[in-house]
Structure formats: structure tokens, C-alpha cells
C-alpha positions, 0 to 999 in steps of 0.5 A, a space after each residue: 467476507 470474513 474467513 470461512 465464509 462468514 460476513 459482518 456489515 461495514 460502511 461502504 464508501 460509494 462512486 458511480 461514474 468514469 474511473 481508472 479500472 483494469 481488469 486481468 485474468 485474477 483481479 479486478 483494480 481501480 486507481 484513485 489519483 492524488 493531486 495531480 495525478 503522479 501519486 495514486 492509491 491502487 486497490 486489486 481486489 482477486 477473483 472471488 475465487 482467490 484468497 487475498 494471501 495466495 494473491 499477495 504469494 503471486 504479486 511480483 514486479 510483472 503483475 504489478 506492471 501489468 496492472 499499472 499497464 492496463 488501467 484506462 479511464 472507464 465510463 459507467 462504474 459502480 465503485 464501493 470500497 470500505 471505510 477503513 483506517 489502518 497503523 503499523 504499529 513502531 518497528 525497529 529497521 536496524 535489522 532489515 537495513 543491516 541485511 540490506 548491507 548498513 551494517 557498519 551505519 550502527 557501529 562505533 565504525 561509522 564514518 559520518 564526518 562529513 556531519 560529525 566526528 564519532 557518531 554512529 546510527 543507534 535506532 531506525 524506528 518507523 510507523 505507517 498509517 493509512 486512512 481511506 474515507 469519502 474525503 479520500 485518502 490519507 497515508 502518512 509514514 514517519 521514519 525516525 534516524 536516532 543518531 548517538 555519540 561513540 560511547 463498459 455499456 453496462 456499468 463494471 462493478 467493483 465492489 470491495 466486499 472482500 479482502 483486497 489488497 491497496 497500493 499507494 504509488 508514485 507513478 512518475 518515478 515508479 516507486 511504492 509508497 505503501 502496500 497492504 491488503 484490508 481484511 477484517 478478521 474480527 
């Protein structure tokens, strides 16, 4: 569904059988799991009644547990999520990595002797692209460090036809690999 209330048809991908499913108050979610297993794409889609937005305001480290805490193999559930291919496009982290204290990293005050005398960092770029189709999944993230010299019994339905939001994460270490939400706007 696309803002206010209008539709276009897209190509479904389509799974019926046990999945990793969970469900809470305002969402719905499945876990598809790479390989084996540590590395897993999430999708959460809201209630029906719940912008994708205003559930991305409210996303916060508990939910983020709770969702993880409550997904559990499920029998009989019909799975349709969207084809879907999705690039961030290059962006500059000097600044987010200046604020998160690396400043000095991309001043003439660097310190990194242990590789060579009179470097600093000059750029941080990074681009993200994430495509899902009936193969499975595939994200990739290429971060470039430009360095310079100083100078149920009934089957549960998840069926993605709205705005959702997708997780690929590490869960051995608990870490995020990826977030997003999918939301055709055209």
C-alpha cells in the first residue's frame, strides 16, 4: 500500500510451511536465517493500523529484544514479502565519526605511527545495498578509509503489502547489520 491509501502491484516472493515468526501487540515479524544460522534478516511489519514511521519513532533497544526474544519456529505459515533491491547511495561519515569523538583521526594531529609517521584520515566513504529475491538475500556494505599524508493450526499469514521495516542481524554477537524499512513511494 502506498500513502493514502493507494496500491500498485509488485512481485511477491512466496513461503508456505515452518518459519521463524513472532508476533506482539503492534507487529508481526519473521526471521530468515543465513548459512548457518548466526546471521539473520528480520522483517516487522506493523499492525495495519500503525505507520511504518511512527513504528521506526518507537523502535528502541527493548523492542528490538522483545522481538528477537519472541521469535520461535512456526508451522503452517504463509510467507509473502516483496521483491526488492535497495542502495544507499555514497555518504561521507567524517562527521558522524567526528561527533561520535574521532575527531582528531581527520587532523594534521593524528597519531598513527604505529603504520606511519605524518598520516591523518581524509574521508570515510560508505555505500549499502541490500537485494531480496527467491534465491534469498543479499547485503553487502563497502566502507572506504582514504588515508592522506599531513600536507498455529490454521496457517498465520505474513503477507508484506505494506510498509515494513528489515533487520539483518548478527545474533551471536548481538549486533546490527543493517536496517531499513521498504516502502514504495512511486
Amino acid at each position: 500500500m502506498l500513502p493514502k491509501g493507494n496500491t500498485k502491484n509488485i512481485m511477491m516472493m512466496l513461503k508456505d510451511g515452518d518459519v521463524e515468526y513472532a508476533q506482539g501487540d503492534d507487529y508481526k515479524a519473521v526471521r530468515l536465517p543465513y548459512g548457518n544460522g548466526d546471521i539473520a534478516m528480520y522483517c516487522i511489519l506493523p499492525k495495519e493500523d500503525i505507520s511504518i514511521n511512527q513504528f521506526i519513532e518507537n523502535m528502541n533497544l527493548d523492542k528490538w529484544n522483545e522481538i528477537r526474544e519472541n521469535v520461535t519456529e512456526t508451522k503452517d505459515v504463509i510467507l509473502q514479502i516483496p521483491k526488492f533491491k535497495m542502495e544507499y547511495g555514497i555518504k561521507n561519515l567524517n562527521d558522524s565519526l567526528t561527533a561520535l569523538g574521532m575527531g582528531e583521526a581527520f587532523s594534521m594531529n593524528a597519531d598513527f605511527s604505529g603504520i606511519r609517521e605524518g598520516i591523518f584520515i581524509n574521508r570515510v566513504l560508505h555505500k549499502a545495498v541490500i537485494e531480496v529475491n527467491e534465491e534469498g538475500s543479499e547485503a553487502a556494505g563497502v566502507t572506504v578509509v582514504e588515508i592522506k599524508e599531513c600536507a498455529m493450526p490454521e496457517p498465520i499469514n505474513f503477507i508484506a503489502n505494506r510498509p515494513f521495516m528489515f533487520i539483518i542481524a548478527d545474533d551471536k554477537t548481538g549486533t546490527i547489520l543493517f536496517m531499513g524499512k521498504y516502502c514504495d513511494v512511486e
